[in-house]
C-alpha positions in Angstrom: 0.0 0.0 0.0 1.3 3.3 -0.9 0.8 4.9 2.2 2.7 3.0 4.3 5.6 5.6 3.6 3.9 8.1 4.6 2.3 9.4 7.8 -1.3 10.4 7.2 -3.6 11.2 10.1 -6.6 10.5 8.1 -7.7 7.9 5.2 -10.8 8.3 3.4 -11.7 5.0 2.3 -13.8 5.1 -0.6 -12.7 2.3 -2.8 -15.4 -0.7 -3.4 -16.8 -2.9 -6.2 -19.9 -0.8 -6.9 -21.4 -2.8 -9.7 -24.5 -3.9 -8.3 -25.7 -5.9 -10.5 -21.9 -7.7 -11.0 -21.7 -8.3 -7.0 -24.7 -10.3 -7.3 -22.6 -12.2 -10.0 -19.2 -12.3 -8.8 -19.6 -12.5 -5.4 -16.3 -14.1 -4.4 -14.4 -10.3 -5.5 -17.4 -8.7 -4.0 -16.4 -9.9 -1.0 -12.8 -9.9 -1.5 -13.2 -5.7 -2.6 -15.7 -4.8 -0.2 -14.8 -7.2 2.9 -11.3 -7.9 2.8 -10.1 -5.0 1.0 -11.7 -2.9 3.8 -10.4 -5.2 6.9 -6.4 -5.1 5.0 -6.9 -0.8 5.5 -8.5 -0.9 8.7 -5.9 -2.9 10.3 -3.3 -0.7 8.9 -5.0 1.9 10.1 -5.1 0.5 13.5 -1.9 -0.3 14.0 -0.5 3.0 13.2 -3.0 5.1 15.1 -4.6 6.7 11.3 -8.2 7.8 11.7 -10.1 6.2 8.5 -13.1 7.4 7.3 -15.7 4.4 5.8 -17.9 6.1 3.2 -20.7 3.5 3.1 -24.3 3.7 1.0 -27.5 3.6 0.6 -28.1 0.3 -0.1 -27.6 -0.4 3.4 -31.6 0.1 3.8 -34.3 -1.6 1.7 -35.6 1.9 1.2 -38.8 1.3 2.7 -39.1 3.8 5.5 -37.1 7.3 3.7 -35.2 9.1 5.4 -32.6 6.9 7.5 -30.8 7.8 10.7 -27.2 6.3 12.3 -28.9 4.2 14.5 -31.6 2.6 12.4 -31.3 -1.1 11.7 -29.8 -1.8 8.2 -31.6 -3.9 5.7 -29.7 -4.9 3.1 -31.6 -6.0 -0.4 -28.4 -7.2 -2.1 -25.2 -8.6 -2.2 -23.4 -5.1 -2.9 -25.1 -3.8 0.2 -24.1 -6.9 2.4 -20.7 -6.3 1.4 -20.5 -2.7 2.1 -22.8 -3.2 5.7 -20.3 -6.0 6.7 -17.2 -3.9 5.5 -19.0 -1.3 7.7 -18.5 -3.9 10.5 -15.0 -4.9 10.1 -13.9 -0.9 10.4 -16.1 -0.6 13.6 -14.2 -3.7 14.9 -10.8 -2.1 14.3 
């Protein structure tokens, strides 16, 4: 990883496979993009103390009740949503 020479404070990590229809299709890189992918930075970011940022989505939520808050209980619909909720996880466990 790039960054490992350098000292950022902060990552934004916004990097995912966002083909939705293809995660339902490829599933094995879905996960390997969206799971593992996200647990390989978070752990980085762990061990040297860098503050990352997890930009998630909206496909979270089934879209059934509008607007959303932080503390509403995801729904997932899909396999690209899955992905991302259980990256979402693996950062919140680092």
């Amino acid at each position: 990883m790039f960054y490992l020479n350098k000292n950022p404070e902060v990552i934004i990590h916004c990097a995912a496979y966002t083909d939705v229809d293809g995660c339902e299709v490829n599933k094995e890189y879905a996960w390997r993009i969206n799971v593992e992918g996200t647990r390989a930075i978070a752990k980085v970011c762990q061990v040297r103390r860098i503050f990352m940022i997890y930009i998630s989505t909206d496909y979270v939520s089934d879209g059934e009740k509008g607007l959303y808050e932080e503390d509403d209980v995801p729904s997932p619909i899909n396999y690209y949503g899955l992905t991302k909720l259980i990256g979402k996880e693996v950062v919140l466990y680092y």
